[in-house]
N, C-alpha and C positions, 0 to 999 in steps of 0.2 A: 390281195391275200386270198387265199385257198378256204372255204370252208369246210373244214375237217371232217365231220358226220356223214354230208352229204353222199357219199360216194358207196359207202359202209355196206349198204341193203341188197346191192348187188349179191344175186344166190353164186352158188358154187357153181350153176349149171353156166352163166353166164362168164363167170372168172376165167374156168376151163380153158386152157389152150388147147389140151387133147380131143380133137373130134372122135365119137364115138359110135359112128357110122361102120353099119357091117363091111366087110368085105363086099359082099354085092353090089352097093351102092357106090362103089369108088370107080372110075373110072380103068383102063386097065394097068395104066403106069401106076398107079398107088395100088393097086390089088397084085404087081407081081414085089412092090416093095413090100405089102404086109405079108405075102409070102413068104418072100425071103424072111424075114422077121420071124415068122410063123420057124420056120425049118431052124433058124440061129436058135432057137430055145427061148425067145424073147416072148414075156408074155407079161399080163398084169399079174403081181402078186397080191393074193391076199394080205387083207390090215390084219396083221396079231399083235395087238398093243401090250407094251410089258409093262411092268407093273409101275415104269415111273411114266411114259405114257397116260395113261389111266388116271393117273394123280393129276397131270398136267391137265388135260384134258376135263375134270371135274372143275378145276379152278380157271377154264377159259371157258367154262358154257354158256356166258354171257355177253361174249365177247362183240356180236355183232351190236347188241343192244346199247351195250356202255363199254367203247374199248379205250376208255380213257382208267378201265381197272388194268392194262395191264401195266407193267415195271417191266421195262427196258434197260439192256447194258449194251454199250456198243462199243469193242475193245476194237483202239486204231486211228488216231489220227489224221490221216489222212485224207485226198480230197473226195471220193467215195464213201468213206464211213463217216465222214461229218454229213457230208449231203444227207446221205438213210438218216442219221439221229436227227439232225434237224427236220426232215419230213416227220419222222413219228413228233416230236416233240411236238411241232405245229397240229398234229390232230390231237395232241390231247393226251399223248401217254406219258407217265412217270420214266423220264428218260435220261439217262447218264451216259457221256462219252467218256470214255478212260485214255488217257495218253497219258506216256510214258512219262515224259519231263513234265517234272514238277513247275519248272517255269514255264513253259510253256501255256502249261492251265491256268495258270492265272493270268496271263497277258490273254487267252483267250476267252474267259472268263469276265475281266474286266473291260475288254474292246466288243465281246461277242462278234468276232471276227475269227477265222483261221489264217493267218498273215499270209502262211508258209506255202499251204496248198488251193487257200480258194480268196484270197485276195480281193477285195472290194462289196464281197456281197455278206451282211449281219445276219447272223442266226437267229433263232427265232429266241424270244426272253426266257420262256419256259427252260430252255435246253441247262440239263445242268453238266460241269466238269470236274473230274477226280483224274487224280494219280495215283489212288489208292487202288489195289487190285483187287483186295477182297470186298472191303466196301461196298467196290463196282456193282459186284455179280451176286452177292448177297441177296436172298430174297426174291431175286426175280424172275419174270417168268420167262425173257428169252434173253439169251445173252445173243448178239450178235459181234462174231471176228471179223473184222477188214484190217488184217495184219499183212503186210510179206508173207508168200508163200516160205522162206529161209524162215520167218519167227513161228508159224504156225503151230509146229511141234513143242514148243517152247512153251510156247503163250497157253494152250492148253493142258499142261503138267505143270502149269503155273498156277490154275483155276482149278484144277482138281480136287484140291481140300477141300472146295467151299461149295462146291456140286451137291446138292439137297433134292433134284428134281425140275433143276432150271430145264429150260433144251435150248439145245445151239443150233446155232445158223450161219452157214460158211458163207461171207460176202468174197474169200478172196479165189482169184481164177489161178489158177496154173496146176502145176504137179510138184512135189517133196525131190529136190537134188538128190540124186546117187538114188532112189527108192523107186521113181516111176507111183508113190502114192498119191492118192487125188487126197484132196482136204475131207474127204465123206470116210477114205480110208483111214486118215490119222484119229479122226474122232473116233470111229469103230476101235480101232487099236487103243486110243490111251483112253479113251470116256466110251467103253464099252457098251454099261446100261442106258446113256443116256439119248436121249427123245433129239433127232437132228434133221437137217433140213441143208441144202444149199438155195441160193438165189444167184440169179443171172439175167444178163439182156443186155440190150443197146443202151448202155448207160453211162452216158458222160456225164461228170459232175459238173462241170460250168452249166450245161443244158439244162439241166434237172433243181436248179439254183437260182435258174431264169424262168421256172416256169413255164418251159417248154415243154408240150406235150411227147410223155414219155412212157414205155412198160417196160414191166421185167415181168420176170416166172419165180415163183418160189415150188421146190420141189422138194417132196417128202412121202414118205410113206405112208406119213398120219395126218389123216384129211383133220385133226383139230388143231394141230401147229400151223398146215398151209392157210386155215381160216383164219387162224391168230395174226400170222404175217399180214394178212392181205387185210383185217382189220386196222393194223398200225399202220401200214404204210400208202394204203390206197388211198387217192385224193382226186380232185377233179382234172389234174394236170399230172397224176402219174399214178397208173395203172397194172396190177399185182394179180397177172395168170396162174394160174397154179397147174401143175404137174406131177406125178409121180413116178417119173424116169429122172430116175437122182442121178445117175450113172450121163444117161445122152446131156443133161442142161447143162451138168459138170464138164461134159468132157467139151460141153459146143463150147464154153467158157473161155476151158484154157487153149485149146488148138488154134481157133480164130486168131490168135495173138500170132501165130505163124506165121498166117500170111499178110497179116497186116504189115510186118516187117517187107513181108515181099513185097508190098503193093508200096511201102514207102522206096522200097530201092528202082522201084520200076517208075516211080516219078520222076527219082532224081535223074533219069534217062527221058524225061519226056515222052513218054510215051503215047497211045490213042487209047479213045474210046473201047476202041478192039481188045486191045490188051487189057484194059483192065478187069473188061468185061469176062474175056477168059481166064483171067487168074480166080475170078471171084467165083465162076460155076465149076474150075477145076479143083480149088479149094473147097469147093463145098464137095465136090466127087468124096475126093480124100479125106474128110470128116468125119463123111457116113460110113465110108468103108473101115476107118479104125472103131469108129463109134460102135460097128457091131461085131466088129471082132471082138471088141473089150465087154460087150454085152447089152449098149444101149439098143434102144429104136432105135431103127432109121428115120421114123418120121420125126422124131423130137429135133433135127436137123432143120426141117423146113419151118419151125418158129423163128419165136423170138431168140432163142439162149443160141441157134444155130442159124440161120440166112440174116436172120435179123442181127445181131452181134457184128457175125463177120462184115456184113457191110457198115456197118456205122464203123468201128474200128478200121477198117480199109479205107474209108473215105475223109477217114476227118484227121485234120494235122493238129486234135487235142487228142488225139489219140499217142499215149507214149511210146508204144512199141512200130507205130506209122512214123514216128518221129524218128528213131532209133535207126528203122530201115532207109531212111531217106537221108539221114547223115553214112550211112553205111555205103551207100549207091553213090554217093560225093565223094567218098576214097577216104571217112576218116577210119578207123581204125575200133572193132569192139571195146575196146577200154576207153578210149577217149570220146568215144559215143555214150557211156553209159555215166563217163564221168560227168561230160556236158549235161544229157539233162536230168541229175540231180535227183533221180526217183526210179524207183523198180519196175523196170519193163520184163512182166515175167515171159514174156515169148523167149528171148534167149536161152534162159534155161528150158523150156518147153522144146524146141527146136533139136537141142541135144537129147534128151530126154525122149521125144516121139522118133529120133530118128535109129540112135543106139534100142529101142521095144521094135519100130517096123522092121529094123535090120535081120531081129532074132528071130522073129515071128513072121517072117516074110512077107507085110502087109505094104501092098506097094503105094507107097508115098513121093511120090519123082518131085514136088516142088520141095518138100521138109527136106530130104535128099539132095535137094542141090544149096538150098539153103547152106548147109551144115558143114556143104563142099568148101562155098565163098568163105563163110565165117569163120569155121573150123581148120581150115584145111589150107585156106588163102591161095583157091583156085579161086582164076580170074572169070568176074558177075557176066560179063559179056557171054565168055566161051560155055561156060554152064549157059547160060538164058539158051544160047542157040542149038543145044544140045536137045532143050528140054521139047526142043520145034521140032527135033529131027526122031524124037525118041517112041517111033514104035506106034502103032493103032491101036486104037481101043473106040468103045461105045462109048454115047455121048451122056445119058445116065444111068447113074451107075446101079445094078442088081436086075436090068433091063435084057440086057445082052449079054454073051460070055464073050471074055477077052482074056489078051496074055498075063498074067501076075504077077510073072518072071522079076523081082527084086536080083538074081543073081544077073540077069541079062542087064537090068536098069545100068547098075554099078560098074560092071564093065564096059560098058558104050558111054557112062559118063565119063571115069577114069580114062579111056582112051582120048575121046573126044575134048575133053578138058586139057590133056596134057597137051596135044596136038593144037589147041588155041593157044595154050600159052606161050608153045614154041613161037607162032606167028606173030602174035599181037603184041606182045611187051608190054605198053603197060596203058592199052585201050580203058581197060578198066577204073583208073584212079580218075574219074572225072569229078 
């Protein structure tokens, strides 16, 4: 067992994942990315805390000392928001998970088990369970969602009445179907006043359950929520950077899930060393460059919510959406992949979602693009991959060099290229 306290004293200076080093001091590949950065409008924003802020903030000034004061709600069931509640529970805070079904809470309740999603391994005794929504979130000081990106909207118009001053914290990764909203945007939209945060990282729940040394990022704009998070959930075995590019940690979140799909179909081909290695530094190209068209850093890429994400999600077959991809590369079919395993792999929707935004906004994305060709479109995985060999020069990273951008060029040499495979091959692809 973890001793809870221990970890706590840790200053902000050290939590920090943003290094704070001038420009001068960076070598010249990070001083032409802060540039670019610089010229994209990207900058740090001033804290102007509003007036529930403030509130919040007065009732967490203790927080490193005894953060066994604060009241935790953690809306979600599943195997991610049981992991987080059970972490806070274990150090020490007043903690409640909220799941839907009423039977389910008491079979978890009474086994201190989650059968469904974390199977074999007991929660901590502290941790308590409700079905109740308001209950939940009554009183407390953070509520944490790990819902489905599809409940999100829901779940929060759901908790609305009972909002007094809590602040939330988005656990889940993707973007809002048919909307292109991240989770920082729907809070903004339905709980306008209210104090919020997302978290992100390389964060598998078996791992994090086992004890295996693990971090994430909590990002926000108000350095006394990032302190409160990283008070609840910091421990000797999992580790709580803080950030305030809500926008890059959010979007490294949900993008990664893209290519982990890709890196699952690229197995199911056997692939080498080589390949995978290129998908995973051409995927990070493609990250940073949507990340700052949509307004993040570029650097928030080279952490944990962005290099670090994408490679744990690319590598590991507990990864849902690496699973997804890798029965997709076996010839099953999107529905009977998603039906198989049993649980929300938000890349799907993601992959649609970032490809119909690069489409309009000419942000050239060639792997989400071909993605979207296979899945979508039911061009054959073979003739797109060899497509993606032949398609055009560019620099090796990205904001370094100037290269072609051409989204109108991509699409037409895929379309052709694509067609012209699938006359040849028949049906290479179903392997």
């Amino acid at each position: 067992m973890t001793s809870p306290n221990n970890s706590h004293k840790k200053t902000s200076h050290e939590n920090s994942e943003t290094d704070k080093n001038t420009p001068e001091k960076q070598n010249s590949l990070l001083a032409g990315i802060i540039e670019r950065a610089t010229k994209s409008g990207i900058g740090r924003k001033k804290l102007n805390p509003s007036a529930v802020e403030s509130a919040v903030a007065k009732n967490m000034a203790d927080i490193h000392s005894n953060p066994t004061k604060l009241r935790l709600a953690f809306l979600g069931g599943g195997s991610f928001g049981t992991a987080m509640a059970n972490l806070a529970a274990r150090n020490g805070c007043d903690t409640t998970l909220w799941v839907r079904n009423k039977r389910t809470v008491k079979a978890m309740a009474k086994t201190q088990t989650n059968k469904k999603y974390l199977p074999g391994y007991k929660l901590d005794d502290r941790l308590k369970y409700s079905h109740d929504l308001a209950a939940s979130v009554k009183d407390k000081d953070i509520i944490f969602i790990a819902v489905p990106g599809l409940a999100f909207r829901e779940t929060l118009k759901n908790i609305a009445p009972f909002i007094s001053g809590q602040s939330i914290v988005s656990l889940t990764k993707g973007m809002e179907k048919d909307t292109f909203a991240m989770m920082s945007d729907i809070i903004k939209e339905v709980l306008p006043e209210v104090n919020f945060g997302v978290m992100s990282g390389p964060n598998l729940a078996i791992e994090i359950m086992k004890n295996m040394p693990s971090a994430t990022v909590i990002a926000s704009e108000s350095e006394p929520l990032r302190h409160a998070v990283q008070a609840a959930l910091h421990s000797a075995f999992f580790r709580v950077f803080a950030s305030d590019d809500v926008k890059g940690v959010e979007l490294g979140g949900a993008l990664k899930n893209i290519y982990a799909i890709a890196m699952g179909m690229a197995a199911a081909y056997d692939v080498g060393e080589n390949t995978k290695a290129m998908i995973l530094t051409r995927a990070l190209a493609e990250m940073s460059r949507f990340g700052v068209e949509a307004g993040a850093n570029p650097l928030t890429f080279l952490g944990l919510s962005g290099v670090g994400d994408l490679y744990a999600t690319c590598s590991s077959e507990l990864s849902r959406n690496y699973r997804i991809g890798n029965m997709l590369g076996r010839g099953m079919s999107i529905d009977a992949a998603v039906k198989k395993l049993g649980q929300t792999a938000e890349g799907v929707n993601t992959i649609q979602q970032v490809h119909e935004k690069a489409t309009k906004d000419g942000i050239y994305m060639p792997i989400t693009h071909a993605l979207y060709a296979v899945i979508y479109e039911d061009k054959a995985a073979l003739g797109v991959a060899l497509h993606l060999m032949e398609a055009g020069f560019r620099s090796d990273v990205e904001f370094v060099m100037a290269h072609d951008h051409s989204n109108a060029a991509l699409t037409a040499q895929m379309k052709t290229s694509s067609d012209s495979t699938d006359d040849k091959s028949g049906d290479t692809d179903s392997k």
